[in-house]
C-alpha positions as CSV (number, residue, x, y, z in Angstrom):
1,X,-26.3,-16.1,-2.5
2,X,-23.7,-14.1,-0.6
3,X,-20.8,-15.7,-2.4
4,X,-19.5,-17.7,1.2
5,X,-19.1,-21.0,2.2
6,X,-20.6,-21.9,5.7
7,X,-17.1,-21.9,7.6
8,X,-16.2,-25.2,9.5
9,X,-16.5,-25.3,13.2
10,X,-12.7,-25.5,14.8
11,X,-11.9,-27.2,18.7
12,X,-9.3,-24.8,18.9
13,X,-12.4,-22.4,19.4
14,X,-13.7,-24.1,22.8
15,X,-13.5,-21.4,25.6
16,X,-12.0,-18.5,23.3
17,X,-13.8,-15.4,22.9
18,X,-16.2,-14.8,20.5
19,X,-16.7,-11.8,17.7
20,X,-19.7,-10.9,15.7
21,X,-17.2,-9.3,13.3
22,X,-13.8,-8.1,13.1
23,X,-13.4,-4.8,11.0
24,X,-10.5,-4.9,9.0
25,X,-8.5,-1.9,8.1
26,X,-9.0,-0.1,11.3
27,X,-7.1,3.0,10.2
28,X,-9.5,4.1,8.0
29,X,-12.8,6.8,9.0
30,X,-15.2,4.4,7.9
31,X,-13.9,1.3,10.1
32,X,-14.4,2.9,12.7
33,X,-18.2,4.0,11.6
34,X,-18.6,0.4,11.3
35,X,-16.9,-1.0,15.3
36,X,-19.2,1.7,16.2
37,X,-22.3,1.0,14.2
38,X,-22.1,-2.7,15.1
39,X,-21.2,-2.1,18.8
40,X,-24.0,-0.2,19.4
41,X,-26.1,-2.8,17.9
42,X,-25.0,-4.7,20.8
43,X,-23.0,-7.1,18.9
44,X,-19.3,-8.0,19.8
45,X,-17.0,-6.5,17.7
46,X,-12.8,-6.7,16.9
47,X,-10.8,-4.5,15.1
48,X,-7.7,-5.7,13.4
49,X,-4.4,-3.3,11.3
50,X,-0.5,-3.5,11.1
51,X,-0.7,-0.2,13.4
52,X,-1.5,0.6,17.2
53,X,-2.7,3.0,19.1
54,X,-5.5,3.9,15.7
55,X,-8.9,5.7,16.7
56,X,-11.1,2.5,16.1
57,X,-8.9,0.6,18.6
58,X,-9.8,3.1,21.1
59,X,-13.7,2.9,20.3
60,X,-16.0,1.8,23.4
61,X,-17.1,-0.7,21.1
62,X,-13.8,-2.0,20.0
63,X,-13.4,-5.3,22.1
64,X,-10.4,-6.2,21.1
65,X,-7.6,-4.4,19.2
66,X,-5.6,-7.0,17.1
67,X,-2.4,-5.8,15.8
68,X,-1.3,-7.3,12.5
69,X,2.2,-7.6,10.1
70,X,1.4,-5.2,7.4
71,X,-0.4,-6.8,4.3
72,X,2.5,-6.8,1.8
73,X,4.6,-9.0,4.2
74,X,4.9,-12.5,3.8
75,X,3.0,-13.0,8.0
76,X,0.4,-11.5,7.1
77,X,-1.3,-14.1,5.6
78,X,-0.2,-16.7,8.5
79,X,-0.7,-14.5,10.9
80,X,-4.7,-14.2,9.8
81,X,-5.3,-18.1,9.6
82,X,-3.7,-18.6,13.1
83,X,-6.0,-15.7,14.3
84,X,-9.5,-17.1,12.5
85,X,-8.2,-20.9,13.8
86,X,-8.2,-19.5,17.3
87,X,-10.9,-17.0,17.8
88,X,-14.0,-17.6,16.7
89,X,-15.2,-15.1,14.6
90,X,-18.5,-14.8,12.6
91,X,-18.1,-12.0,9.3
92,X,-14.7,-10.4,8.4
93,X,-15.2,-6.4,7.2
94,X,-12.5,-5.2,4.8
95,X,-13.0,-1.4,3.6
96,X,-9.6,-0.9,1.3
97,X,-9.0,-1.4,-1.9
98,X,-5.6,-3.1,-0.7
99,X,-7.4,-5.8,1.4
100,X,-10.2,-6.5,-1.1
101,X,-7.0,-7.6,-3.5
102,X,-5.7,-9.3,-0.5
103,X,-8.9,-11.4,0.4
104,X,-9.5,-12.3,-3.1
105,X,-6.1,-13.9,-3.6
106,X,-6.7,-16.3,-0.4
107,X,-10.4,-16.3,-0.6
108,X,-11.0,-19.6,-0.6
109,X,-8.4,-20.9,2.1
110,X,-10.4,-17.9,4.3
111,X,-13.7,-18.6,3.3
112,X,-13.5,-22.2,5.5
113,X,-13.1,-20.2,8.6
114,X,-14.9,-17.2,8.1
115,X,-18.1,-15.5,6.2
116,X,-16.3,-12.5,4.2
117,X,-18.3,-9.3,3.9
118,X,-18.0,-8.9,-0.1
119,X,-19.4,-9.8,-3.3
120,X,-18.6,-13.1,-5.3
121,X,-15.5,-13.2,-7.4
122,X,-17.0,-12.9,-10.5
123,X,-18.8,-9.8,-9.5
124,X,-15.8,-8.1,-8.2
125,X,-13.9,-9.0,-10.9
126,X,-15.8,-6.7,-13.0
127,X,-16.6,-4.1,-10.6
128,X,-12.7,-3.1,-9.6
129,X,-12.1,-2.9,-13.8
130,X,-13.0,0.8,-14.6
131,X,-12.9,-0.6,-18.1
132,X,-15.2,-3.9,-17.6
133,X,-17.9,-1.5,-15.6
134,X,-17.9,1.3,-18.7
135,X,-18.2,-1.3,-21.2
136,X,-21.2,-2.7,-19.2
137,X,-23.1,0.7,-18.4
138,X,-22.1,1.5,-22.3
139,X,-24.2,-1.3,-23.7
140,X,-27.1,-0.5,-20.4
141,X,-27.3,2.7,-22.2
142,X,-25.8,4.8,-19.7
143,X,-23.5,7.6,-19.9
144,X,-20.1,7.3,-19.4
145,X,-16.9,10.0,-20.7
146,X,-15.4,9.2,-24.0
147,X,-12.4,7.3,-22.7
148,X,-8.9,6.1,-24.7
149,X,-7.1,2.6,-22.9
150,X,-3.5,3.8,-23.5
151,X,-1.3,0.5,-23.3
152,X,2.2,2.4,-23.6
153,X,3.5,5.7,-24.2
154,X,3.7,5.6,-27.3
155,X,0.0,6.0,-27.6
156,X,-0.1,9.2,-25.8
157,X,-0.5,11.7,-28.9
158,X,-3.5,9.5,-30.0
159,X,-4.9,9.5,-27.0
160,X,-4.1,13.7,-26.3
161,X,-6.0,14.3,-29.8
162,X,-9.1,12.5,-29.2
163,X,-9.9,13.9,-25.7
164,X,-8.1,17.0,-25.8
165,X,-6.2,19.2,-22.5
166,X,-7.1,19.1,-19.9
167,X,-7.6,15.6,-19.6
168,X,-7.8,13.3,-16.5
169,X,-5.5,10.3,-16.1
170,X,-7.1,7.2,-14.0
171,X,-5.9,3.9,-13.7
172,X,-8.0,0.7,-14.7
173,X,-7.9,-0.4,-11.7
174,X,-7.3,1.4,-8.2
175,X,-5.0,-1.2,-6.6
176,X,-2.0,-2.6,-9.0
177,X,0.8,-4.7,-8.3
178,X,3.9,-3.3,-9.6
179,X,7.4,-4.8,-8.7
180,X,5.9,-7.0,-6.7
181,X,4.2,-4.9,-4.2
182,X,0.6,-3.5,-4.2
183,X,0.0,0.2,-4.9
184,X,-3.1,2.4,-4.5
185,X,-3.1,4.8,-7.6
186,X,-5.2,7.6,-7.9
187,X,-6.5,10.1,-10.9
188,X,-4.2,12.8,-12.6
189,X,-5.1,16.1,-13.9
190,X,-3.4,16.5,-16.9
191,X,-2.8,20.0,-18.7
192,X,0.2,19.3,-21.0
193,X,1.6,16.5,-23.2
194,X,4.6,16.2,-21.0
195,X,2.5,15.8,-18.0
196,X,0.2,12.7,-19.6
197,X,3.7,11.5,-20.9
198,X,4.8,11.5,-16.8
199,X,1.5,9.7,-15.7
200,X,0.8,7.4,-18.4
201,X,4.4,6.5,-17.7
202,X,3.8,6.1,-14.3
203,X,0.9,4.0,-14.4
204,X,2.4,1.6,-17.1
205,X,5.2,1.2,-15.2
206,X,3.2,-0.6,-12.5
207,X,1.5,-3.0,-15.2
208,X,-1.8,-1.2,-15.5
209,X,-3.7,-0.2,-18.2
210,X,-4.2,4.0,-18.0
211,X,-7.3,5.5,-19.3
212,X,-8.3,9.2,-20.5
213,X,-11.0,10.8,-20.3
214,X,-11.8,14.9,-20.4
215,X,-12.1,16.5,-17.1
216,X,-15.9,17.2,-16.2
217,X,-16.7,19.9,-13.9
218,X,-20.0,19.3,-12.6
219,X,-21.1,18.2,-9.4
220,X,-20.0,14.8,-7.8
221,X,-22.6,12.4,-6.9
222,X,-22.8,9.5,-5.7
223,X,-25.5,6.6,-5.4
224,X,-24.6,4.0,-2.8
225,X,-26.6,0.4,-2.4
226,X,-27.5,-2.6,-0.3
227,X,-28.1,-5.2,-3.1
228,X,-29.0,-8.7,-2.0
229,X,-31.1,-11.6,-3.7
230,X,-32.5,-9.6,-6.3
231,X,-33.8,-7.1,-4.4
232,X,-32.4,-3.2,-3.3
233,X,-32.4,-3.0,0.6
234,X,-31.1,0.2,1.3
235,X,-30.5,3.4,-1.3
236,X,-28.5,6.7,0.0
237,X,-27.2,9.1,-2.2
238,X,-24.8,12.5,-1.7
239,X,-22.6,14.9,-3.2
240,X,-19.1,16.0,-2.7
241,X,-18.4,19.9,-2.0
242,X,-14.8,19.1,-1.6
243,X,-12.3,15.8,-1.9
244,X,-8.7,15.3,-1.5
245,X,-6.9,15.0,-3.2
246,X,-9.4,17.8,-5.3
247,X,-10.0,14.9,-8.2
248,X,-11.4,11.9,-7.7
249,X,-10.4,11.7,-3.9
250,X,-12.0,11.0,-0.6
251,X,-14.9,13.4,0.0
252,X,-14.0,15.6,2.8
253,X,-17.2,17.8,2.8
254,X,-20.0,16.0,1.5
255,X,-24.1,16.0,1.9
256,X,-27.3,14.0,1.9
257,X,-29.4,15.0,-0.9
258,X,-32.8,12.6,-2.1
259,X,-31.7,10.5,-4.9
260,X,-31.7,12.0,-8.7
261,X,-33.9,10.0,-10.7
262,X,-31.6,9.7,-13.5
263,X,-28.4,8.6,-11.5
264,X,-30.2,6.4,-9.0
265,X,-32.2,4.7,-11.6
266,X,-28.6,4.2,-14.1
267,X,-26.6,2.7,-10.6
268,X,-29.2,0.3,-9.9
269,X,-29.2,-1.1,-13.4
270,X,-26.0,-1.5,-13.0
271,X,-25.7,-3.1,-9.7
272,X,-28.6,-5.6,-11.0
273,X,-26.6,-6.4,-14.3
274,X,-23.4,-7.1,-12.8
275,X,-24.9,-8.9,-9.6
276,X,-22.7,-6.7,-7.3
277,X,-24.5,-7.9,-3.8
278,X,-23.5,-6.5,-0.3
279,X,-22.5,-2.7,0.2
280,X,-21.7,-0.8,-3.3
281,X,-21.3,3.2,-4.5
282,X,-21.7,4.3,-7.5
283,X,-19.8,7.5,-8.7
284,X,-21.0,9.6,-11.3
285,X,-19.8,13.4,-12.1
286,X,-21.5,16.0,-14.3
287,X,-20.5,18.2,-16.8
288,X,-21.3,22.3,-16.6
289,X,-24.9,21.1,-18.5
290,X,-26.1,19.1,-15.5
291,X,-25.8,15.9,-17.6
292,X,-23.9,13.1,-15.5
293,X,-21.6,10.4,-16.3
294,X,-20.4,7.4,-14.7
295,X,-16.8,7.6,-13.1
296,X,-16.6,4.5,-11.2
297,X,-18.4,1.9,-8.7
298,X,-17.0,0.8,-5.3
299,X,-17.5,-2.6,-3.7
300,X,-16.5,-2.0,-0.3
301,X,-17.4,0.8,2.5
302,X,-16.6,4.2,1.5
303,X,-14.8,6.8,3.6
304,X,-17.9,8.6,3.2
305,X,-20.3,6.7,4.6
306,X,-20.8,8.3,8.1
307,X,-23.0,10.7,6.4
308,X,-25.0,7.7,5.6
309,X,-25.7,6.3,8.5
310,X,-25.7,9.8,10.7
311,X,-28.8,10.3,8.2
312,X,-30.8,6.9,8.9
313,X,-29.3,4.3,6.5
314,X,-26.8,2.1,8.3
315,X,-24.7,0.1,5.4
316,X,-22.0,-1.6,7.8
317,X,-25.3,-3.5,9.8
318,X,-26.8,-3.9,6.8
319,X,-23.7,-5.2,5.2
320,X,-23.5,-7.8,8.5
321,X,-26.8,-8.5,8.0
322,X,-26.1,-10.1,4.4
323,X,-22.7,-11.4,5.2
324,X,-24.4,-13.6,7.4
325,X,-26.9,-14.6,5.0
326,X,-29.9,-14.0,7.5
327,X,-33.2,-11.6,7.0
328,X,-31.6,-8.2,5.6
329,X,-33.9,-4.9,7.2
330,X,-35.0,-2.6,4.4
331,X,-34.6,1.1,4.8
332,X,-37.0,3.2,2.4
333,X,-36.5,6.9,4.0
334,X,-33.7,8.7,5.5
335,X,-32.8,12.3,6.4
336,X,-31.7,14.5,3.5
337,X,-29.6,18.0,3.8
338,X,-27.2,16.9,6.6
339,X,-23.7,18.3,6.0
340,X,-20.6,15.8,7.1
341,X,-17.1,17.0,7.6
342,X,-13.8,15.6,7.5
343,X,-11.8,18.2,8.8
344,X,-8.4,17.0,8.9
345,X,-8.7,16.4,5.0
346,X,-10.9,19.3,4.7
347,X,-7.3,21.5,5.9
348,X,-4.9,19.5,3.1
349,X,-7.7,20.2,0.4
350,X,-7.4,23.9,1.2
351,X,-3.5,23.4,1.6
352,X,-3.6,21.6,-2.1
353,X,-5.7,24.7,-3.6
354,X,-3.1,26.8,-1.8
355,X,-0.1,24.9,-3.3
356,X,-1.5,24.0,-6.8
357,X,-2.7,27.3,-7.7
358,X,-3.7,27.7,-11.0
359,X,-4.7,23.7,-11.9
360,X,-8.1,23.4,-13.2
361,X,-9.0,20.9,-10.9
362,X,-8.9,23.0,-7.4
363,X,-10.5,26.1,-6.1
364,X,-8.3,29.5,-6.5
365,X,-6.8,30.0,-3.0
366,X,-9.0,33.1,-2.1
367,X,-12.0,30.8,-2.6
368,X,-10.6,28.0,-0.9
369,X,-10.0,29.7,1.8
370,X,-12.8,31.6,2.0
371,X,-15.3,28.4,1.9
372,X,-12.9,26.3,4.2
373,X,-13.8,29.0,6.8
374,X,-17.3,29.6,6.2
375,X,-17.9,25.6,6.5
376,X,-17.4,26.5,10.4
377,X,-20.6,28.3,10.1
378,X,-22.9,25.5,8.7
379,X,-24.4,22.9,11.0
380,X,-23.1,20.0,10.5
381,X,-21.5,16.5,11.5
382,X,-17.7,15.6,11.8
383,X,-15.9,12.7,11.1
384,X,-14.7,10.9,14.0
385,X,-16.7,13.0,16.7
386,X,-19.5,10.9,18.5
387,X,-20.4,12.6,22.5
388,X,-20.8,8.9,22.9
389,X,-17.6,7.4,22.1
390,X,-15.1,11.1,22.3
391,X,-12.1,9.3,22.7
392,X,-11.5,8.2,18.9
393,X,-11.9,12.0,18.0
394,X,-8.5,12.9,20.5
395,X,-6.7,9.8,18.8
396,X,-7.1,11.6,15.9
397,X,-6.6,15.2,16.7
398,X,-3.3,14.3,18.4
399,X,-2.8,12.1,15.4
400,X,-3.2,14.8,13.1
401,X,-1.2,17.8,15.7
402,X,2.2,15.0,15.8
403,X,2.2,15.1,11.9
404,X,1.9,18.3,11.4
405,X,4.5,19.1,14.2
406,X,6.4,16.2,12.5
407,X,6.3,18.2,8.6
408,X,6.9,21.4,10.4
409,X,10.2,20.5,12.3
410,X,11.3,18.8,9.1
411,X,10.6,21.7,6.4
412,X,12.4,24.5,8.9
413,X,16.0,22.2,8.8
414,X,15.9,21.2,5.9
């Protein structure tokens, strides 16, 4: 089961236009893989965000471009249910942690107007809890870093002694509500008490529960799934040259590699155990003995998942496919050793090694720059850029020119 209700026909629909899907979070890299993936499928396709004038609005296979109150407003939520009552539309696509949060506090008013594209609650539940998936993969048997929950600051020094500096700072979960408005918070590298002190602080302050682990600094792997009635549809897995920010970020220069036996084996236990159906990826990093460890698992499309489907394994049709609880096609092969390229994110990674010189957690600035420029060199795919559909790729390169234009004017009058 996909974890929807069938949603109830509506009059208000009679004559209005009709949409396979409408892709949520439209400013994000891999909405747009997915207006494109399903477009080109043939299927009708809407795009939806608080902002205009975003690249997947300006997709050939973006029919319609609805513009939206931003989440944390009190119309967003009316504005949705007026928009599912009059159009008729088949899946909804979310892709952020924000909107995941978002859909599961009004799942079931939405679910009675539309099939949602994510797992059931109970699932979920466990899934977005760092804490709930290491316990689980701890008892399965599978490696994860020794980790201290640190409840208040007070419980920093115990925490510093058992895992030692550096150490990495993560929340328990990567979307909080704090003061009444949602957050996205991301890992810290820390090197000294009074930094942990700052984070921990930081974190706690927004009501979650921080948690510290020693910095590994292996590779970065990941595992991604179709899961679905008991069975594994689809398996793709990668690795991350570079993220951004440098720890625990989006990858920004990532590539297909076959699947590791001992990861892919560990992340489809895990899936199995918790019942995480639909479209999951499973992070694992390894330390400088090859050995990995499980980071974290998320239940929605990833930023990186162009490089999937650019290498034969499309997740956001797939992920379609089970939202609408029909046949689900299995993919047993793809293309391995294609290089993918975020460039805009690529150029604040090398920025950050530039700025942060010195942390543990980046590249020194000769080498950053040095393998920023040689990228150029390799063959390979970037983000946004499709010969088919070029006009997305100039949304975002004029996107990218105003800010920079915009940091630059600002920094020389200030």
């Amino acid at each position: 089961m996909t974890g929807w209700l069938q949603p109830t026909p509506s009059t208000a629909h009679s004559g209005a236009e009709c949409f396979d899907a409408l892709i949520l979070d439209a400013s994000l890299r891999q909405s747009l893989v997915s207006v494109r993936s399903l477009g080109k499928r043939g299927l009708c396709v809407a795009a939806l965000d608080a902002a205009d004038g975003l690249p997947a609005f300006s997709s050939r296979w973006c029919r319609r471009a609805f513009i939206c109150p931003a989440e944390e407003s009190a119309g967003y939520t009316a504005h949705l249910r007026e928009l599912l009552d009059r159009t008729p539309i088949d899946v909804l696509v979310p892709s952020s942690d924000r909107t995941i949060a978002f859909l599961r506090e009004h799942r079931e008013v939405l679910e009675r107007r539309v099939r949602i594209a994510m797992s059931n609650e109970a699932a979920l539940a466990v899934a977005i809890s760092k804490q709930q998936t290491l316990a689980i993969a701890t008892r399965l048997g599978i490696r994860v870093p020794p980790t201290v929950p640190v409840e208040t600051v007070a419980e920093v020094p115990f925490a510093l002694k058992t895992i030692g500096l550096p150490a990495v700072v993560k929340p328990s979960e990567s979307w909080v509500r704090g003061r009444g408005q949602g957050t996205r918070v991301v890992c810290t590298v820390v090197t000294t008490p009074d930094e942990a002190l700052q984070a921990i602080a930081s974190l706690t302050r927004l009501g979650g529960t921080p948690l510290v682990q020693p910095l590994l600094s292996g590779r970065r792997e990941a595992v991604s799934l179709l899961y679905a009635n008991g069975r594994i549809h689809a398996r793709f897995a990668q690795w991350a040259k570079r993220t951004a920010p440098p720890l625990g970020g989006e990858s920004v220069l990532r590539q297909s590699i076959a699947i590791p036996p001992d990861i892919g084996e560990q992340a489809e236990r895990l899936v199995r155990e918790i019942g995480l159906e639909g479209y999951s990826e499973v992070e694992f990093r390894r330390d400088e003995a090859g050995t990995p460890y499980l980071m974290e698992i998320n239940p929605r499309l990833s930023a990186s998942v162009e490089v999937a489907v650019r290498s034969g394994v499309d997740f956001p049709y797939l992920l379609h496919q089970w939202a609408r609880g029909g046949p689900i096609d299995v993919i047993d092969t793809y293309r391995v050793g294609g290089w993918m390229r975020h460039l805009r994110g690529d150029i604040m990674t090398t920025l950050a090694a530039v700025r942060h010189r010195g942390r543990p957690e980046v590249s020194s600035p000769l080498a950053a720059v040095v393998g920023f420029g040689m990228s150029f060199f390799q063959v390979m795919s970037y983000d946004y850029l499709d010969w088919s559909d070029p006009v997305p790729a100039a949304k975002a390169i004029a996107a990218f020119v105003r800010e920079a234009a915009n940091v630059a004017f600002t920094r020389a009058f200030q």
